[in-house]
C-alpha positions in Angstrom: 11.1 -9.2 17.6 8.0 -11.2 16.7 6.4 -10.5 13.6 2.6 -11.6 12.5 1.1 -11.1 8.9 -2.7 -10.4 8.4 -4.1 -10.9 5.3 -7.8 -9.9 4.3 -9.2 -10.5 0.8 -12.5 -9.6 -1.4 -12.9 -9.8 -4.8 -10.4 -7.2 -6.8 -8.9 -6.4 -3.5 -6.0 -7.8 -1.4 -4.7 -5.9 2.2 -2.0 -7.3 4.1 -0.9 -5.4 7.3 2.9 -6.5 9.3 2.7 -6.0 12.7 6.2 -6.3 14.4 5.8 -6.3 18.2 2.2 -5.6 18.0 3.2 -2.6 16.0 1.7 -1.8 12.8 5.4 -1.9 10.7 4.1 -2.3 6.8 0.7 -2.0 4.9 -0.2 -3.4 1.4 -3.2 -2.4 -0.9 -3.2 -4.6 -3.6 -6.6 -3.1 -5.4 -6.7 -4.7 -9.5 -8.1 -1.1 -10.9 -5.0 0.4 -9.1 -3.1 2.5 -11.4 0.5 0.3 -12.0 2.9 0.1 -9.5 6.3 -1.8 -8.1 5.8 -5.1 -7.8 2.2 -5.8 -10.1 2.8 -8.2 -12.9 2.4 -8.0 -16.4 1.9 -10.3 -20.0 4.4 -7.9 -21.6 4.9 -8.4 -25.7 8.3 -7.4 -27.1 8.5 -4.2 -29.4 11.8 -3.5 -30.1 15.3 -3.5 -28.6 16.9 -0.2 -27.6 20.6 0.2 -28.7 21.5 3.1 -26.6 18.9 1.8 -23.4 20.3 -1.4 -23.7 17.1 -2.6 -23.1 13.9 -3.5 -24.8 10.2 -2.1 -25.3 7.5 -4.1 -24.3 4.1 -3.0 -24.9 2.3 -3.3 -21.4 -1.0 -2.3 -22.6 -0.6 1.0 -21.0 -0.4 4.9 -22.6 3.6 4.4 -22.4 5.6 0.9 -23.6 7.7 -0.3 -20.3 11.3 -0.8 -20.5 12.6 -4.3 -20.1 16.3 -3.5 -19.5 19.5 -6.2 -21.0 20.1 -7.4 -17.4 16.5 -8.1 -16.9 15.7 -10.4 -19.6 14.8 -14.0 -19.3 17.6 -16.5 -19.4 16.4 -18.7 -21.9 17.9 -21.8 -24.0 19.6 -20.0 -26.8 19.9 -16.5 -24.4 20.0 -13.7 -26.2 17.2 -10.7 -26.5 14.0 -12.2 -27.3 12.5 -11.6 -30.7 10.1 -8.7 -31.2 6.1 -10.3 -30.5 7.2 -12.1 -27.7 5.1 -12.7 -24.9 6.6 -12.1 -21.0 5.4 -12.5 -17.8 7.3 -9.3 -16.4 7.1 -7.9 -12.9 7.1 -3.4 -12.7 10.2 -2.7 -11.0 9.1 1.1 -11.5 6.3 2.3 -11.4 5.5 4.8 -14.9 5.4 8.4 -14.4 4.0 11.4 -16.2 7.3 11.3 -18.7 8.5 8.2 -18.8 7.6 4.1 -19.0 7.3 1.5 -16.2 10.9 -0.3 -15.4 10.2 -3.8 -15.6 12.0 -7.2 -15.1 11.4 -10.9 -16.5 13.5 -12.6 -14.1 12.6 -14.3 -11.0 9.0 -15.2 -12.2 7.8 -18.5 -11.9 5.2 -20.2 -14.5 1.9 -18.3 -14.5 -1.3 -19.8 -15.9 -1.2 -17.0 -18.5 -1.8 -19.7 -21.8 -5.5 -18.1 -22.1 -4.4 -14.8 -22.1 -3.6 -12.3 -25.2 -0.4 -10.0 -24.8 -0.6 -6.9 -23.5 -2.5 -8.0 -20.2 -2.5 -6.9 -16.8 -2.1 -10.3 -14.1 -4.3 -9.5 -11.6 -6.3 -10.9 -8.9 -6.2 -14.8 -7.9 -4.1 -16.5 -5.0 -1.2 -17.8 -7.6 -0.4 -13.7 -9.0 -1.1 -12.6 -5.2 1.9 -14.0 -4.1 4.2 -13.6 -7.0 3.8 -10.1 -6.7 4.1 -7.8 -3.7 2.6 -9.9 -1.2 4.9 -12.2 -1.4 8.0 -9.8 -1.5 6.6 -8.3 1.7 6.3 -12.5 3.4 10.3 -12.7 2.1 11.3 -9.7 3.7 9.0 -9.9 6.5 9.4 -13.9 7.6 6.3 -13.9 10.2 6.1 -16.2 13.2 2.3 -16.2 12.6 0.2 -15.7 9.4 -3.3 -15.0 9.7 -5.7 -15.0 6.5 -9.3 -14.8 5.8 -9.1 -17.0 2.4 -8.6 -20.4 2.8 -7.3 -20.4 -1.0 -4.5 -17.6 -0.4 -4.0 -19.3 3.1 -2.9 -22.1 1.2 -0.8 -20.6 -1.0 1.0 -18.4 1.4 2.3 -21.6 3.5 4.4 -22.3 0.3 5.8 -19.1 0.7 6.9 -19.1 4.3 10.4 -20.4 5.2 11.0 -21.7 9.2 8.5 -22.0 12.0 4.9 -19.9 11.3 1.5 -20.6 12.4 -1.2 -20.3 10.1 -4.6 -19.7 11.0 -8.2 -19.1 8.6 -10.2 -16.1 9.8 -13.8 -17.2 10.1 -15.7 -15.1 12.7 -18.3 -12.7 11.7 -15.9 -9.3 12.8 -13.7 -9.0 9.4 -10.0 -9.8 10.3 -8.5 -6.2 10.0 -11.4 -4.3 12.2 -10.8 -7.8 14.7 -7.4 -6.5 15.2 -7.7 -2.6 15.4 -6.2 -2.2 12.1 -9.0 -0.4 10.4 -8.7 2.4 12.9 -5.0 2.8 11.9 -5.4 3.1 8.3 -7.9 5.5 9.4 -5.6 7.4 10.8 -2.8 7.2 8.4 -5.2 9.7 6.1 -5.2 12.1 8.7 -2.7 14.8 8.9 -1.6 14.5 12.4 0.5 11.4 13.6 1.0 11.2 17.7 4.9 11.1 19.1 5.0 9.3 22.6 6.8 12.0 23.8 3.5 14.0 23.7 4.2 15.9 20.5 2.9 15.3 17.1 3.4 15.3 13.3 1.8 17.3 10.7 2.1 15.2 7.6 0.9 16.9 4.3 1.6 15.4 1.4 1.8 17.8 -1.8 2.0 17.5 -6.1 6.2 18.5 -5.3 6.9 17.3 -1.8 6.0 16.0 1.0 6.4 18.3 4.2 6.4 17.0 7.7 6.4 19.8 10.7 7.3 18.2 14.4 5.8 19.8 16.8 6.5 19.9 20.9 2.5 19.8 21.8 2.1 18.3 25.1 5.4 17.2 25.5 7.8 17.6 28.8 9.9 20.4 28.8 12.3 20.1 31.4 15.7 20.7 31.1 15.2 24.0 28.9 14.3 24.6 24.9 17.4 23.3 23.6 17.4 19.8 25.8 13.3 19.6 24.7 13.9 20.4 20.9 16.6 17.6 21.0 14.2 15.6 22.8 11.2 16.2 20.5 13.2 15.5 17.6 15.0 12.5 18.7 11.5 10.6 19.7 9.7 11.8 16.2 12.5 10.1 14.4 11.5 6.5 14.5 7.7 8.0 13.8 8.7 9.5 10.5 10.6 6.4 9.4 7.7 4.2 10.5 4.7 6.8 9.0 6.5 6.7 5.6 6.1 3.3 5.2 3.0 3.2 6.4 1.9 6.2 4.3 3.9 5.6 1.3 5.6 8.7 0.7 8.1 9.4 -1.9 10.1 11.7 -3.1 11.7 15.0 -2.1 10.3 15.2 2.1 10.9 17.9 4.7 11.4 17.3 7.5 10.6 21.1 9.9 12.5 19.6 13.2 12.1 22.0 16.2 15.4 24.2 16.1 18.6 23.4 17.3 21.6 25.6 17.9 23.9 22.8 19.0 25.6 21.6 15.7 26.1 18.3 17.6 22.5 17.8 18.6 21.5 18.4 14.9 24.0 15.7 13.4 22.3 13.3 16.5 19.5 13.9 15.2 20.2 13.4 11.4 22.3 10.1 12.4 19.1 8.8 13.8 16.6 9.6 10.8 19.4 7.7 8.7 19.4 4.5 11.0 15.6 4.8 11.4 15.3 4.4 7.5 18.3 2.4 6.8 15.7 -0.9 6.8 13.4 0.8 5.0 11.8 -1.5 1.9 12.7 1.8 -0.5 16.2 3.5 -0.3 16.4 6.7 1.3 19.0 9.4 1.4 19.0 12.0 4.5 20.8 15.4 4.3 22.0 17.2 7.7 19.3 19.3 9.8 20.0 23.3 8.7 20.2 25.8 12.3 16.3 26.5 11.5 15.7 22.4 11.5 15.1 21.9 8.3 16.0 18.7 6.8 15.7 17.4 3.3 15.8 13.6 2.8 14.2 11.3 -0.5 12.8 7.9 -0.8 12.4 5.9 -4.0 9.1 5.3 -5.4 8.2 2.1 -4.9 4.2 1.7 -4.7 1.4 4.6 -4.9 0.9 6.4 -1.7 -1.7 5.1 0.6 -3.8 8.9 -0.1 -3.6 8.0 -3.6 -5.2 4.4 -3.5 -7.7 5.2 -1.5 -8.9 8.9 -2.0 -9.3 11.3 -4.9 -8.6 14.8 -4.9 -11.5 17.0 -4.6 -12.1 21.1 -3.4 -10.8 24.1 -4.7 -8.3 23.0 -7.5 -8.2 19.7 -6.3 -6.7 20.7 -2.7 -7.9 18.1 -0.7 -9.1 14.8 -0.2 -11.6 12.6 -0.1 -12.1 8.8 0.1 -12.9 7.2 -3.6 -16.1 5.1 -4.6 -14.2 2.5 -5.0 -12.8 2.7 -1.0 -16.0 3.1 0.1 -17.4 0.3 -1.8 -15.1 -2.1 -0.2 -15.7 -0.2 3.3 -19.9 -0.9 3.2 -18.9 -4.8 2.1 -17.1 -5.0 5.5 -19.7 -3.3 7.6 -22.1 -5.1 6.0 -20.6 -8.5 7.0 -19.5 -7.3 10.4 -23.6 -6.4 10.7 -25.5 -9.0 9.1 -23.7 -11.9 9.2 -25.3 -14.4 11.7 -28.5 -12.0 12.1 -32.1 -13.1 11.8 -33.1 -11.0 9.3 -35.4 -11.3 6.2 -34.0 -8.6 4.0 -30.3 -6.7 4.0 -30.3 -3.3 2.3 -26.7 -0.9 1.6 -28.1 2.2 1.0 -25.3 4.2 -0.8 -24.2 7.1 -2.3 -24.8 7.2 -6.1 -21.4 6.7 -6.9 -20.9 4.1 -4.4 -23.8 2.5 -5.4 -22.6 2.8 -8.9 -19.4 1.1 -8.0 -20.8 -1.9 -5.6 -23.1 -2.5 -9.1 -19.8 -2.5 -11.6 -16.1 -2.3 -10.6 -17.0 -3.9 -7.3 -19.6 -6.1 -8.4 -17.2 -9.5 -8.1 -16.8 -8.7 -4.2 -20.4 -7.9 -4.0 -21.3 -11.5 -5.1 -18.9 -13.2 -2.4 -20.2 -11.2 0.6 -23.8 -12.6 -0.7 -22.4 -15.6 -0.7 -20.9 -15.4 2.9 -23.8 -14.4 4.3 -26.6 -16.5 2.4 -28.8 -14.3 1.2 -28.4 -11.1 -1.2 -27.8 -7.9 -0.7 -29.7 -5.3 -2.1 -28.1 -2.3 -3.3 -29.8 1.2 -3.2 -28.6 4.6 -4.5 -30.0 7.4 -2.6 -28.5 10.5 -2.9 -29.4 11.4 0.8 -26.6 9.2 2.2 -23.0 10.9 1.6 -21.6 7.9 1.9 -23.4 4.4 3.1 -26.4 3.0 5.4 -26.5 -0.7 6.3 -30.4 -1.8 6.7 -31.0 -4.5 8.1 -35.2 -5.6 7.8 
C-alpha cells in the first residue's frame, strides 16, 4: 500500500491530507485560532499538585487549568513533581470539554524556542511546533513513500521527521497543491450529508449536539439475490466507508449506525465483525456493539481532534440547526482562489471583493496569510467589503 502526504500552508493555517492508494485515508486542519485540541502544544505553568488526581494543575491560559497527570511529568535531574510556577512545554492529550480541563502530557517534547515567551501560552504556528504536534504524529503513523509540500521551510523540516525511503518535492505552480490534486473537492464533500458506497448506495451522515447518526441506504444498488442477500450486501460495502468517513470527518462519540435490516443473526455479527476490523486501525479507539434485528448498531470513538464541521463552519438557522462555512474558512478559501487566478496574470490591479465578515477577517485574524499571498504574487491585494457578495469575488483589472 503506497502512501503520499500533502502538505499546504498559509499564514495561521496548516492542512495535511494522507492519501493511501490514491485514497484520501486521513485529513489535518491545523488552524492557530482553533479552539484546543489533541495533539496542539502548550507553555503550561504549574499550579498545584492533586493528591487524589495524582496529577498536577497547570494553568494553560484557558477558562479551565489542564491536568498534567503523575505519569506524564517530565523526567528531570532530581525527578520528582515540579514546583508550583514552573513553566512546561506540554502537549493536550485531551481535548477540554464543557465540564472538565484538557489532559495534557510533558513527555516526549523536544526543546522548543519558547525562552521569549511568558507562561500560560499557546505554541502555535511556525515549521519547528508544526511538526512536534499533530503533523508529525500523523508522518509517524503514516510513514509516506512521497511527501509533497508547498513551504520550502516545513519541507525541510518534515525530512527530519521521515524514517526510510520518501521523496520529497516543493509545490511551486500557480494551481495551489490541494485543488492540484482533487483534494479541495473532497473536503467539500466531507460537509455534505451524503457519502457515495460503490455498491451504489449511500450514507446519510448527520452529526448532532448528542450523537452522531449514520443511516445506510440501498439507493442504486444491485438487488439480486433477494432483500436479505442485498441488505447483507449493502451493509457489508458501507462498512469500510463509515470507518474511512469518520476519520475523515472526525466524529466522536456515541454513533449510530441505521444498517439495512437483517433477520439472519449470522449476517448481522458479519457485519459487526467487519465495522470492528474496519476501525481496529483507526488513529482514535473505537468500541462496536452488535447490529439489533432492526439494524441498529451503536459503536464510540474517542475524541481526539474537533470535527472537520466544527473547524470549518458555524452553526447558524433556527436554533443553530444548521451549518454554514465560518469567516475565517472562507478567508482562507478567497486566498487560494485568488492565487490559483492571479498568479502569473498580466494584470494592473487584483481586487477580493468579500462579504463583510470575510472581509473583516482577511483585514484581522487572516491578515498574516493575506501579506504572504501579496507577496507570492508581487503585487497587493486589495480587499473590499461589499455586502452584495455572500461570500467572495476575485477581480482581476
Amino acid at each position: 500500500m503506497t502512501a503520499e502526504l500533502f502538505v499546504s500552508v498559509l499564514p495561521g493555517e496548516t492542512r495535511g491530507a494522507l492519501l493511501r492508494d490514491d485514497l484520501l485515508d486521513e485529513l489535518l486542519i491545523l488552524r492557530d485560532d482553533a479552539p484546543p485540541q489533541a495533539g496542539d502544544l502548550f507553555l503550561a505553568r504549574v499550579q498545584r499538585f492533586d493528591k487524589g488526581l495524582d496529577g498536577a494543575f497547570v494553568d494553560l491560559g484557558l477558562e479551565r487549568p489542564g491536568l498534567l497527570p503523575r505519569r506524564e511529568m517530565p523526567e528531570g535531574p532530581g525527578g520528582g513533581v515540579p514546583p508550583e510556577g514552573t513553566a512546561l512545554a506540554v502537549k493536550v492529550l485531551r481535548a477540554p470539554a464543557e465540564d472538565k480541563g484538557a489532559r495534557v502530557s510533558a513527555k516526549g517534547i523536544s526543546a522548543l524556542a519558547i525562552k521569549d515567551l511568558k507562561a500560560p501560552a499557546r505554541l502555535g504556528g511556525g515549521a519547528l511546533v508544526a511538526v512536534q504536534g499533530p503533523l508529525a504524529t500523523l508522518v509517524a503513523r503514516a510513514a509516506p513513500q512521497r511527501v509533497v509540500c508547498d513551504d520550502a521551510a516545513l519541507l525541510k523540516q518534515l525530512k527530519d521527521l521521515v524514517e526510510g525511503d520518501c521523496d520529497f518535492d516543493l509545490h511551486s505552480s500557480g494551481t495551489p497543491l490541494f485543488e492540484a490534486e482533487g483534494l479541495e473537492a473532497e473536503i467539500e464533500g466531507l460537509l455534505s450529508p451524503r457519502a457515495e458506497l460503490p455498491s451504489g448506495g449511500f450514507l446519510l451522515v448527520e452529526p448532532g449536539r448528542t450523537l452522531t447518526a449514520i443511516d445506510v441506504n440501498a439507493g442504486a444498488s444491485d438487488g439480486r439475490g433477494g432483500a436479505e442477500a442485498q441488505a447483507k450486501a449493502v451493509n457489508l460495502a458501507a462498512v469500510p466507508v463509515i470507518a474511512r468517513q469518520l476519520r475523515l470527518r472526525g466524529l466522536s462519540g456515541l454513533i449510530v449506525v441505521d444498517f439495512l435490516a437483517m433477520k439472519n443473526p449470522l449476517d448481522r455479527k458479519a457485519v459487526a465483525a467487519a465495522l470492528r476490523q474496519a476501525v481496529a486501525d483507526d488513529p482514535e479507539p473505537c468500541q462496536v456493539f452488535g447490529v439489533s434485528p432492526s439494524g441498529l448498531l451503536e459503536m464510540t470513538r474517542r475524541r481526539g481532534r474537533l470535527p472537520l464541521h466544527e473547524i470549518l463552519c458555524r452553526p447558524c438557522g433556527f436554533a443553530g440547526s444548521g451549518r454554514e462555512k465560518t469567516p475565517e474558512t472562507l478567508a482562507y478559501e478567497a486566498l487560494r482562489a485568488t492565487v490559483a487566478g492571479a498568479l502569473g496574470q498580466a494584470v494592473s490591479k487584483i481586487t477580493l471583493r468579500a462579504a463583510p465578515p470575510v472581509a473583516a477577517a482577511l483585514k484581522a485574524g487572516q491578515a498574516g496569510a493575506l501579506a504572504a499571498v501579496e507577496r507570492r504574487l508581487g503585487r497587493p491585494v486589495h480587499v473590499a467589503a461589499d455586502p452584495l457578495v455572500e461570500t467572495y469575488e476575485l477581480v482581476l483589472g
